[in-house]
PQR file of N, CA, C, O and H, with PARSE charges and radii, in Angstrom:
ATOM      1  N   UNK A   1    -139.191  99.118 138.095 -0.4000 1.5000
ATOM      2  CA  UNK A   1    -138.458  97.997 138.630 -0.0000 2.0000
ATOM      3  C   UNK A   1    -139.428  97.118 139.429  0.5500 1.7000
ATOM      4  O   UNK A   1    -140.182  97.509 140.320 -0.5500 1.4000
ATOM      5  N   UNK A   2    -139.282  95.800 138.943 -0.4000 1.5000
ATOM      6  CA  UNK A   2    -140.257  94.883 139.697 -0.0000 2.0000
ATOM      7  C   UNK A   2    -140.415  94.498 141.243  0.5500 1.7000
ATOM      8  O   UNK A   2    -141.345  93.983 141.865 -0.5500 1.4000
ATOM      9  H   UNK A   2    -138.670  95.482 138.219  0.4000 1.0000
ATOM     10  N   UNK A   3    -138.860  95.050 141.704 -0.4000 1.5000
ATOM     11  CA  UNK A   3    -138.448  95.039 143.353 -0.0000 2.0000
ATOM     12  C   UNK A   3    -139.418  96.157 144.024  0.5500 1.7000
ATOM     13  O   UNK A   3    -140.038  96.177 145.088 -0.5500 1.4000
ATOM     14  H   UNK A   3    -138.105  95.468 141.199  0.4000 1.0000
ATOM     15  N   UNK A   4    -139.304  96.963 143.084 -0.4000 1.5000
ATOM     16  CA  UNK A   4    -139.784  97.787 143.968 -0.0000 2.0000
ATOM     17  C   UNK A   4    -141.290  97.497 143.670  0.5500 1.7000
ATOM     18  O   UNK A   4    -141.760  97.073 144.727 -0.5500 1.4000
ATOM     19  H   UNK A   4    -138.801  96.946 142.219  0.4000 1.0000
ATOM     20  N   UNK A   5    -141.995  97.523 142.970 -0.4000 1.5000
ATOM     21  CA  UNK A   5    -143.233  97.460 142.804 -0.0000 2.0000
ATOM     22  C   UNK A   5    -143.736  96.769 143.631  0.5500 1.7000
ATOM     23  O   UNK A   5    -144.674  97.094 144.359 -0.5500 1.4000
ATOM     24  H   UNK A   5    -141.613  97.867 142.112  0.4000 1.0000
ATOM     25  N   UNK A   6    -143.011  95.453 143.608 -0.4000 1.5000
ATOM     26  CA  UNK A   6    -143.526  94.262 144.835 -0.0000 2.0000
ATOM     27  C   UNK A   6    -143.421  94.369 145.843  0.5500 1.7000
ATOM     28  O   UNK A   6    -144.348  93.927 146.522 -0.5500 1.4000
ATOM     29  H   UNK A   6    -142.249  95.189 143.017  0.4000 1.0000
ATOM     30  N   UNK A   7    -141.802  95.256 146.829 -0.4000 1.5000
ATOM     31  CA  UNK A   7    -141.708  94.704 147.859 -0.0000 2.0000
ATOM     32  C   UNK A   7    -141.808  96.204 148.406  0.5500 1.7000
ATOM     33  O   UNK A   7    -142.258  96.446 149.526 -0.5500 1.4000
ATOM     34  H   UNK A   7    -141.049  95.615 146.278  0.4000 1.0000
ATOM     35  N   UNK A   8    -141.452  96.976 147.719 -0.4000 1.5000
ATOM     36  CA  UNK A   8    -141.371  98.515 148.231 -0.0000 2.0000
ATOM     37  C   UNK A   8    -139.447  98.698 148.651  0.5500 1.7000
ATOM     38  O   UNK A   8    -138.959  99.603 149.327 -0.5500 1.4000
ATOM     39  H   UNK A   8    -141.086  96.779 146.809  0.4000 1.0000
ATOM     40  N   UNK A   9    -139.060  98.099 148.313 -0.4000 1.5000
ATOM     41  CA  UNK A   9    -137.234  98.192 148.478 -0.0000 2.0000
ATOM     42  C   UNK A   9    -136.488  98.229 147.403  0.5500 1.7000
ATOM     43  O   UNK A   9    -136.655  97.602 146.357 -0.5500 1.4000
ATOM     44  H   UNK A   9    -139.456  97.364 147.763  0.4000 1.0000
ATOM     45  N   UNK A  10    -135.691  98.948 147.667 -0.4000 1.5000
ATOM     46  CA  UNK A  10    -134.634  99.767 146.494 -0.0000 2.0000
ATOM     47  C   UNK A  10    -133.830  98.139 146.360  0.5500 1.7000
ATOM     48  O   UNK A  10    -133.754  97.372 147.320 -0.5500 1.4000
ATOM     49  H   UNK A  10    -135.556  99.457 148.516  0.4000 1.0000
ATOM     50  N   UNK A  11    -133.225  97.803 144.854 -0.4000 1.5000
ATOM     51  CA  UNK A  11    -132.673  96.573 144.646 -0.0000 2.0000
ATOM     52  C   UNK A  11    -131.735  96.218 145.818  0.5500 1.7000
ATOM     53  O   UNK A  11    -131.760  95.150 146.430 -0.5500 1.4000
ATOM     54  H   UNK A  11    -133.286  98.426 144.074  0.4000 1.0000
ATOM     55  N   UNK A  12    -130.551  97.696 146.146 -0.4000 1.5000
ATOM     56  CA  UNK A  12    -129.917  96.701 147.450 -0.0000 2.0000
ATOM     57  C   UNK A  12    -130.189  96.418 148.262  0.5500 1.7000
ATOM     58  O   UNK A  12    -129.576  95.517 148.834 -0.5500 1.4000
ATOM     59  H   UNK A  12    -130.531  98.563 145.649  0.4000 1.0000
ATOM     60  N   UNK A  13    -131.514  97.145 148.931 -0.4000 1.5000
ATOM     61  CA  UNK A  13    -132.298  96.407 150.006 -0.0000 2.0000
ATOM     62  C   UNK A  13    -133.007  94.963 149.628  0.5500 1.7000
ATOM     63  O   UNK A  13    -133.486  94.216 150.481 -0.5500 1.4000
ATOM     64  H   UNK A  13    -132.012  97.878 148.466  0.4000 1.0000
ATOM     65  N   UNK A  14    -132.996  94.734 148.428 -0.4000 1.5000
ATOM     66  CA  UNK A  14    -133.644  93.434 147.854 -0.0000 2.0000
ATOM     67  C   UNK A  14    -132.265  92.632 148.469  0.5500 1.7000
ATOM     68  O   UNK A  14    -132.164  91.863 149.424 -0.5500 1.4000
ATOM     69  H   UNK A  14    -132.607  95.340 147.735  0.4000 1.0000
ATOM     70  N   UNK A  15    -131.176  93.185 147.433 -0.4000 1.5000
ATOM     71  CA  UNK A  15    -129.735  91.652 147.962 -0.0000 2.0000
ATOM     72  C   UNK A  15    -129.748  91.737 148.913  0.5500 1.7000
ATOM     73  O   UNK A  15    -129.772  90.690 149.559 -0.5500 1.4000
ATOM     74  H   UNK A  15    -131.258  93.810 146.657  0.4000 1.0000
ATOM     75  N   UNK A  16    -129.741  92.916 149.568 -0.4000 1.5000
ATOM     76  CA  UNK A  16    -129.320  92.521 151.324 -0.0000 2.0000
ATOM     77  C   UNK A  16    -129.980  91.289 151.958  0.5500 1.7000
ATOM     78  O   UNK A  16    -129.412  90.312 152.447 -0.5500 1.4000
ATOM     79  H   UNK A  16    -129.722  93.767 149.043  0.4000 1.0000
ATOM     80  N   UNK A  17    -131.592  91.588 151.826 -0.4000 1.5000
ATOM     81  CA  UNK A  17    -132.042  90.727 152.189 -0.0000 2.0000
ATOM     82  C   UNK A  17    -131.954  88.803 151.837  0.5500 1.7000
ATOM     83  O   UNK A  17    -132.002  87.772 152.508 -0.5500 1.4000
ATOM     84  H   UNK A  17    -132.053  92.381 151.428  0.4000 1.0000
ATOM     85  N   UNK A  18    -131.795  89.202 150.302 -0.4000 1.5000
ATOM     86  CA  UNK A  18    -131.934  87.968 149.943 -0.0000 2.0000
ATOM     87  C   UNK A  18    -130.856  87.154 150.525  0.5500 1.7000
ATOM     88  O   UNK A  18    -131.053  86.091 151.115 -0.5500 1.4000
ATOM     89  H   UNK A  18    -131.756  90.040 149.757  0.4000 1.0000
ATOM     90  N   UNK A  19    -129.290  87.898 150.265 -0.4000 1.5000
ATOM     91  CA  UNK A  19    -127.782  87.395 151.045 -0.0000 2.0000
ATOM     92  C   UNK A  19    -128.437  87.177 152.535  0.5500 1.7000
ATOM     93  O   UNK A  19    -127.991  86.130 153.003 -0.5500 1.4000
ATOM     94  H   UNK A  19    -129.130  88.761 149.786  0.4000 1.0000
ATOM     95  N   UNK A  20    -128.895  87.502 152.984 -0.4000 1.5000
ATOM     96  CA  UNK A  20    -129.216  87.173 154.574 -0.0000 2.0000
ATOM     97  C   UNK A  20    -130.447  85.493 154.984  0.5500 1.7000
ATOM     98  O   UNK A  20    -130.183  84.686 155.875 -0.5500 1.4000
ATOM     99  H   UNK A  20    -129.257  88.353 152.604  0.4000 1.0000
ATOM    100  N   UNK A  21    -131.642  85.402 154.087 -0.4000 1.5000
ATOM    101  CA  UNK A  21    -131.862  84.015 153.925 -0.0000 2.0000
ATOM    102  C   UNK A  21    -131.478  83.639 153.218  0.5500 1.7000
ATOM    103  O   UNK A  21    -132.485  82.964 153.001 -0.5500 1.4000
ATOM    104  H   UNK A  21    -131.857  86.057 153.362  0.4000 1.0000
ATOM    105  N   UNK A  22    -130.393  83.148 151.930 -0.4000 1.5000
ATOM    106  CA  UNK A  22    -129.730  82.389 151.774 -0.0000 2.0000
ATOM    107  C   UNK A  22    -128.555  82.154 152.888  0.5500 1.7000
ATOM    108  O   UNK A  22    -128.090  81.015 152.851 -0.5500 1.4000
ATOM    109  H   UNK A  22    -129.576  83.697 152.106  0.4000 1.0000
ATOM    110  N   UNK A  23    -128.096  82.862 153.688 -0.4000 1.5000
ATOM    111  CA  UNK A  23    -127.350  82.520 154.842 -0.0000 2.0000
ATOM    112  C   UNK A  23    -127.655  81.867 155.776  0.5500 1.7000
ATOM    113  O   UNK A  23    -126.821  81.349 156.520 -0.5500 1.4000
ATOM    114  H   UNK A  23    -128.474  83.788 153.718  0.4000 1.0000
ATOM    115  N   UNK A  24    -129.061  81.750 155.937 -0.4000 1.5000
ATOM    116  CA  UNK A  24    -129.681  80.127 156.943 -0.0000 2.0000
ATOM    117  C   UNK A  24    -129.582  79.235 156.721  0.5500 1.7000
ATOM    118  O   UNK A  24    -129.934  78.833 155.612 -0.5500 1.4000
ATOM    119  H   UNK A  24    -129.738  82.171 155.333  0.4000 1.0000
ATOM    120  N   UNK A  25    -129.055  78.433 157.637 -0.4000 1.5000
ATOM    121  CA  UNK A  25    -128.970  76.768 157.566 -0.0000 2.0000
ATOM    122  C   UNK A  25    -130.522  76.333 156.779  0.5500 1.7000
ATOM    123  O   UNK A  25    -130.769  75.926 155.644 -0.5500 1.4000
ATOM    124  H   UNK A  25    -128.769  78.760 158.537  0.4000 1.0000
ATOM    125  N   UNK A  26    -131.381  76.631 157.954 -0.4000 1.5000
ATOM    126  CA  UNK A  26    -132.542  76.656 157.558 -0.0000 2.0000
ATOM    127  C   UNK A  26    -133.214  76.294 156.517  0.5500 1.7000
ATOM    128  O   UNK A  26    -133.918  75.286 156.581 -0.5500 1.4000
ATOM    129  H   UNK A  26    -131.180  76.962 158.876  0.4000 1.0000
ATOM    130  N   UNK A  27    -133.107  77.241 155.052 -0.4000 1.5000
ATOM    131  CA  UNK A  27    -132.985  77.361 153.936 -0.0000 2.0000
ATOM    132  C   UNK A  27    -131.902  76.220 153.007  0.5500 1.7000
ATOM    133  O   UNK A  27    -132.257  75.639 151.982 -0.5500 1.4000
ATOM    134  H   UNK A  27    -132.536  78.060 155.000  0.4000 1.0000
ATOM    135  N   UNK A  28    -130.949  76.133 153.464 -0.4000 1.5000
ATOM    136  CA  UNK A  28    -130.478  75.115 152.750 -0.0000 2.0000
ATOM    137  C   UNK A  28    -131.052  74.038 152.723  0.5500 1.7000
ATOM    138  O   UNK A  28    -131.424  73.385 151.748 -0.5500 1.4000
ATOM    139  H   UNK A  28    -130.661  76.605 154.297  0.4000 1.0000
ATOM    140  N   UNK A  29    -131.182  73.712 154.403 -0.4000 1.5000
ATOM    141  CA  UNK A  29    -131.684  72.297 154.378 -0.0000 2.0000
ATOM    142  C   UNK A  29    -132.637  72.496 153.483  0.5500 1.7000
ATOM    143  O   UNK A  29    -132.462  71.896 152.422 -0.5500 1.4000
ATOM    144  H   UNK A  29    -130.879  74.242 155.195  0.4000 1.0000
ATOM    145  N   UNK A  30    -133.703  73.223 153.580 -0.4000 1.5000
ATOM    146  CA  UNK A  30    -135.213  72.976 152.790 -0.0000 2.0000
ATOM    147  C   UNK A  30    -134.792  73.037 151.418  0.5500 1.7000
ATOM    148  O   UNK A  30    -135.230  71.954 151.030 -0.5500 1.4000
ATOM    149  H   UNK A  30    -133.845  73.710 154.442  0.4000 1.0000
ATOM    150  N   UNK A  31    -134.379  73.430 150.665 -0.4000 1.5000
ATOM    151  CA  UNK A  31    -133.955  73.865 149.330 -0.0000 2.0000
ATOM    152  C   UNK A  31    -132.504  73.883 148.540  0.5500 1.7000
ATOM    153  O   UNK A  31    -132.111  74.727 147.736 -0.5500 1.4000
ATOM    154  H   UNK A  31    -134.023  74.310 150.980  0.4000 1.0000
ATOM    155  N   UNK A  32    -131.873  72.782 148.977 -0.4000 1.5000
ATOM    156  CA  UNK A  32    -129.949  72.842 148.798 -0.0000 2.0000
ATOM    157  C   UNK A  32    -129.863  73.485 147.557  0.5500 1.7000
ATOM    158  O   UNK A  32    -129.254  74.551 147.459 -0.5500 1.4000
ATOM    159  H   UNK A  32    -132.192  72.096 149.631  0.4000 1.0000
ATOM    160  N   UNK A  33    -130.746  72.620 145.999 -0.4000 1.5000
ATOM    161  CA  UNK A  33    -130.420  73.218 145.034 -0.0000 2.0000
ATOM    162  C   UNK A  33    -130.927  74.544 145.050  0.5500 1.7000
ATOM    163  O   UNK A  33    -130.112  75.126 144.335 -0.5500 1.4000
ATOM    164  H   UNK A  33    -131.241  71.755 146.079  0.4000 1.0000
ATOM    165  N   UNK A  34    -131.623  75.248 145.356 -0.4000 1.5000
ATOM    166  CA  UNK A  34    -132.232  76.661 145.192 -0.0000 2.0000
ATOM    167  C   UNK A  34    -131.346  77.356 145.908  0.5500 1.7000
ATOM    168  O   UNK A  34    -131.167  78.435 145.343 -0.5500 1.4000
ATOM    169  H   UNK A  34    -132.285  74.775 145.937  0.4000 1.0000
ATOM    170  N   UNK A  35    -130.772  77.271 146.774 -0.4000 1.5000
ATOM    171  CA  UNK A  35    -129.856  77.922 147.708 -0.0000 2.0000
ATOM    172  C   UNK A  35    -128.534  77.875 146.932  0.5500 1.7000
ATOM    173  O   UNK A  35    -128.129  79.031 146.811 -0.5500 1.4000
ATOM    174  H   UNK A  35    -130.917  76.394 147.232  0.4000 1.0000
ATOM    175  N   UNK A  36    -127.909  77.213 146.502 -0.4000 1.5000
ATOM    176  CA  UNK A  36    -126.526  77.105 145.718 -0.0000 2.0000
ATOM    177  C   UNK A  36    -127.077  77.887 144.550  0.5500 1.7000
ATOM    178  O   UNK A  36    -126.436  78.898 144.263 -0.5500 1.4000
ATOM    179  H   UNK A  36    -128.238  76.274 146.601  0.4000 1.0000
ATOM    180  N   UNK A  37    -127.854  77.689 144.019 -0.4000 1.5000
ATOM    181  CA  UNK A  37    -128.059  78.440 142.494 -0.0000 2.0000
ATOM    182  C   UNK A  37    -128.287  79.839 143.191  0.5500 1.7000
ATOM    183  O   UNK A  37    -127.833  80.746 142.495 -0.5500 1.4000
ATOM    184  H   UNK A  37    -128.376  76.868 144.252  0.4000 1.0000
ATOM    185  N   UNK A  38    -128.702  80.149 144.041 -0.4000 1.5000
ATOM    186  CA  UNK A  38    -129.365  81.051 144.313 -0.0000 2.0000
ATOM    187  C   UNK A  38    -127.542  82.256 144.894  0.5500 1.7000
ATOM    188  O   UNK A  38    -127.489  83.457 144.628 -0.5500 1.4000
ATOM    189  H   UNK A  38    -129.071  79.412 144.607  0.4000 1.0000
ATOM    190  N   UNK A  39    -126.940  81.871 145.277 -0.4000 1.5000
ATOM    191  CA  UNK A  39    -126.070  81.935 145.748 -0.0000 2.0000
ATOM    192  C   UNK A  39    -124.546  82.182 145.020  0.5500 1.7000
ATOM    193  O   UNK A  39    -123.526  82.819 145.281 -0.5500 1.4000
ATOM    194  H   UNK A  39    -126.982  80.896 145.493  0.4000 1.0000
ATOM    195  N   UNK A  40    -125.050  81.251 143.915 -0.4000 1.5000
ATOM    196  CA  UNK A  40    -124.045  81.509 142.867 -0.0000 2.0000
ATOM    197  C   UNK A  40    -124.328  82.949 142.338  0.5500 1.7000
ATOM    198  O   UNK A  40    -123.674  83.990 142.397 -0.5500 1.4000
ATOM    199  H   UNK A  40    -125.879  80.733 143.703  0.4000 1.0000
ATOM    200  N   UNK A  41    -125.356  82.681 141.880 -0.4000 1.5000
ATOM    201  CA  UNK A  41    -125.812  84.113 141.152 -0.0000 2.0000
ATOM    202  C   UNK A  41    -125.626  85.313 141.362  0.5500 1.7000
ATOM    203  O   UNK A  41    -125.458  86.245 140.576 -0.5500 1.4000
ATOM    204  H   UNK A  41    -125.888  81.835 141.832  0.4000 1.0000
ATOM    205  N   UNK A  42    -125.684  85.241 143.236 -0.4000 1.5000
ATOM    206  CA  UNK A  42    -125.519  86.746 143.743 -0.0000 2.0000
ATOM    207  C   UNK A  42    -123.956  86.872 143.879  0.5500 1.7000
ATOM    208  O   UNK A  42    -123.367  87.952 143.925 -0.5500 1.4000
ATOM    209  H   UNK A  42    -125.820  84.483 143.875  0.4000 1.0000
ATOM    210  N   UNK A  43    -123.366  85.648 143.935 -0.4000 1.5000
ATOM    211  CA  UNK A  43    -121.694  86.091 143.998 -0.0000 2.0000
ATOM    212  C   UNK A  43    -121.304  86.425 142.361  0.5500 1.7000
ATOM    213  O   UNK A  43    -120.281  87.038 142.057 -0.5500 1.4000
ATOM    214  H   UNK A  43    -123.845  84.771 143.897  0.4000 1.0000
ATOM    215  N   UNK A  44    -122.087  86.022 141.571 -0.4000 1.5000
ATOM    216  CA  UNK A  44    -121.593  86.686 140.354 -0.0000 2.0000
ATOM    217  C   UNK A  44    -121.916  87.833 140.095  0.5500 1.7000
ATOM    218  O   UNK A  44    -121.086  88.627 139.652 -0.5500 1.4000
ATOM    219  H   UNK A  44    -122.918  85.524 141.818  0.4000 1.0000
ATOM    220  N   UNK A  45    -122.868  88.084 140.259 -0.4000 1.5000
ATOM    221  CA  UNK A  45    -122.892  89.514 140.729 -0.0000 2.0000
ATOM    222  C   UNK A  45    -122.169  90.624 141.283  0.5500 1.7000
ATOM    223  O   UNK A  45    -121.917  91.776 140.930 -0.5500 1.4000
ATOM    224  H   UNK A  45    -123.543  87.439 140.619  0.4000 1.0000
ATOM    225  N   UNK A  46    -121.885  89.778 142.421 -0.4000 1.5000
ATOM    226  CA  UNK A  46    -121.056  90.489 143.778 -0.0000 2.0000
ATOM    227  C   UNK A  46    -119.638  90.966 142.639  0.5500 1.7000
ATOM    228  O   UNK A  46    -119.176  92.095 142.471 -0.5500 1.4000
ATOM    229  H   UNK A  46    -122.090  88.842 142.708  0.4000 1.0000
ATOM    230  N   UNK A  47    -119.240  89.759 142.042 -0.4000 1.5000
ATOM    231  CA  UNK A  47    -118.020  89.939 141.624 -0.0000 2.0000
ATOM    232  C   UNK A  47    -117.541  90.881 140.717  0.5500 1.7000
ATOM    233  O   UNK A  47    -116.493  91.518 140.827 -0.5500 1.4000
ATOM    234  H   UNK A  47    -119.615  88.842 142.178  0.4000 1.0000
ATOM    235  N   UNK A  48    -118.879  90.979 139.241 -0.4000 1.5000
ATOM    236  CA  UNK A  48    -119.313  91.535 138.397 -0.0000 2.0000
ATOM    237  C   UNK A  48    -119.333  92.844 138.838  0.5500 1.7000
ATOM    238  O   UNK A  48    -118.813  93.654 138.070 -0.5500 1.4000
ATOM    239  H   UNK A  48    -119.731  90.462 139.152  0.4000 1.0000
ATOM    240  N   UNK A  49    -119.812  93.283 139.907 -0.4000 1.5000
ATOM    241  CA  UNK A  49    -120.037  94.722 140.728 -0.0000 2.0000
ATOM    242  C   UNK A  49    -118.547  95.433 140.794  0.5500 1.7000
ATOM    243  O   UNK A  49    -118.114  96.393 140.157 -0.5500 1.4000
ATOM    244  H   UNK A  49    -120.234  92.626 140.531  0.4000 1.0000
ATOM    245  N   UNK A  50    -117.869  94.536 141.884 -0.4000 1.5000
ATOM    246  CA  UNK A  50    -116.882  94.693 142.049 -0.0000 2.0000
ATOM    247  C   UNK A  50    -115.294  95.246 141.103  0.5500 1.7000
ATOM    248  O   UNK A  50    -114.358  96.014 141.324 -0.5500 1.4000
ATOM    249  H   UNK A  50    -118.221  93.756 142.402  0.4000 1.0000
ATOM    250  N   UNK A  51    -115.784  94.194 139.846 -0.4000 1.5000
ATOM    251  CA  UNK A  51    -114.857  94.171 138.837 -0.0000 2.0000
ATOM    252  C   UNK A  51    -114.965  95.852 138.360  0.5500 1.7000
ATOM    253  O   UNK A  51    -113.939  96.521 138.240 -0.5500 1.4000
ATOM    254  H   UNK A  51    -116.545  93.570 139.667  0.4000 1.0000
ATOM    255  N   UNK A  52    -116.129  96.341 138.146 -0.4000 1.5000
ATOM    256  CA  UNK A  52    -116.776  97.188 137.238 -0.0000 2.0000
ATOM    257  C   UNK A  52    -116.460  98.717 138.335  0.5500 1.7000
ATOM    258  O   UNK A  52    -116.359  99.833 137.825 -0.5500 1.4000
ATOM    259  H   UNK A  52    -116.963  95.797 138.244  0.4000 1.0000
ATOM    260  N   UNK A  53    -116.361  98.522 139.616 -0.4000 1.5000
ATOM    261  CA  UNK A  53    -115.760  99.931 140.281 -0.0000 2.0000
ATOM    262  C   UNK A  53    -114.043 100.184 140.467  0.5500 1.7000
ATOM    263  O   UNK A  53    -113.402 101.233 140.538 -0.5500 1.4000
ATOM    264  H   UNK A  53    -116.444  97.616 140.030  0.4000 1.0000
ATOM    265  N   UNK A  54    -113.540  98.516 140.520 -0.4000 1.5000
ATOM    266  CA  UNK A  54    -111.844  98.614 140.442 -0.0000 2.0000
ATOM    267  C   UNK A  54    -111.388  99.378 138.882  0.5500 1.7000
ATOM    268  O   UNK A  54    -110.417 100.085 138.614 -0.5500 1.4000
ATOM    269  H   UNK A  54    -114.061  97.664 140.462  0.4000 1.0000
ATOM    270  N   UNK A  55    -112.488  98.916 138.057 -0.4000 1.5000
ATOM    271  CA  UNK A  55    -111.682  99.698 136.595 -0.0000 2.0000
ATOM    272  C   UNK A  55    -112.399 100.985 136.429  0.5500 1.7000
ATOM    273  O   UNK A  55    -112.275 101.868 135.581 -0.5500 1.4000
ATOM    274  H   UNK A  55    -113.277  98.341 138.275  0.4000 1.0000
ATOM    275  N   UNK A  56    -113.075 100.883 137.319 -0.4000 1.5000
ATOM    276  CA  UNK A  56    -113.847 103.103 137.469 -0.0000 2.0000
ATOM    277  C   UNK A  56    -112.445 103.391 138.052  0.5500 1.7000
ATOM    278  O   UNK A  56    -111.781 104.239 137.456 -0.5500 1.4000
ATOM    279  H   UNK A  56    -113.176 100.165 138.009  0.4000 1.0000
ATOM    280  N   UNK A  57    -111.950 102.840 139.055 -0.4000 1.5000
ATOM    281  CA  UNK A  57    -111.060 103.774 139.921 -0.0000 2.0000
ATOM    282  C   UNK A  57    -109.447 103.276 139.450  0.5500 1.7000
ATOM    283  O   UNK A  57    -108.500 103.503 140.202 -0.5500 1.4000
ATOM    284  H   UNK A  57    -112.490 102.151 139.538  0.4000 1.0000
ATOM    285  N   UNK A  58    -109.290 102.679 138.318 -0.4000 1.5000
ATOM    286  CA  UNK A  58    -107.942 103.278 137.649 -0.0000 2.0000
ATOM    287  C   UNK A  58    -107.727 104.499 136.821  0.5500 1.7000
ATOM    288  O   UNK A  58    -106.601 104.774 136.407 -0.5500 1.4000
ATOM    289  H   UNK A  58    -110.060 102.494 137.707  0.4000 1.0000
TER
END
């Protein structure tokens, strides 16, 4: 896995982090489109995740 190779963090330590600077003002200002794309992605994710343990646990 390339997360780990690079950063030394297991992937959810990757989102964690990443969900946390995309959560700076900061960051938006500098980058609006990179931040919305960036943002979308992980909520599709998020959602995708989500979807995939509600139909484990029927």
């Amino acid at each position: 896995m390339a997360i780990r190779r690079e950063f030394g963090w297991s992937q959810a330590r990757y989102l964690q982090r990443l969900a946390h600077v995309l959560a700076e003002p900061v960051a938006l200002a500098e980058h609006p489109q990179l931040v919305y794309r960036l943002r979308a992605r992980l909520e599709r994710r998020l959602n995708q995740r989500n979807r995939a343990l509600l139909r484990r646990d029927e």
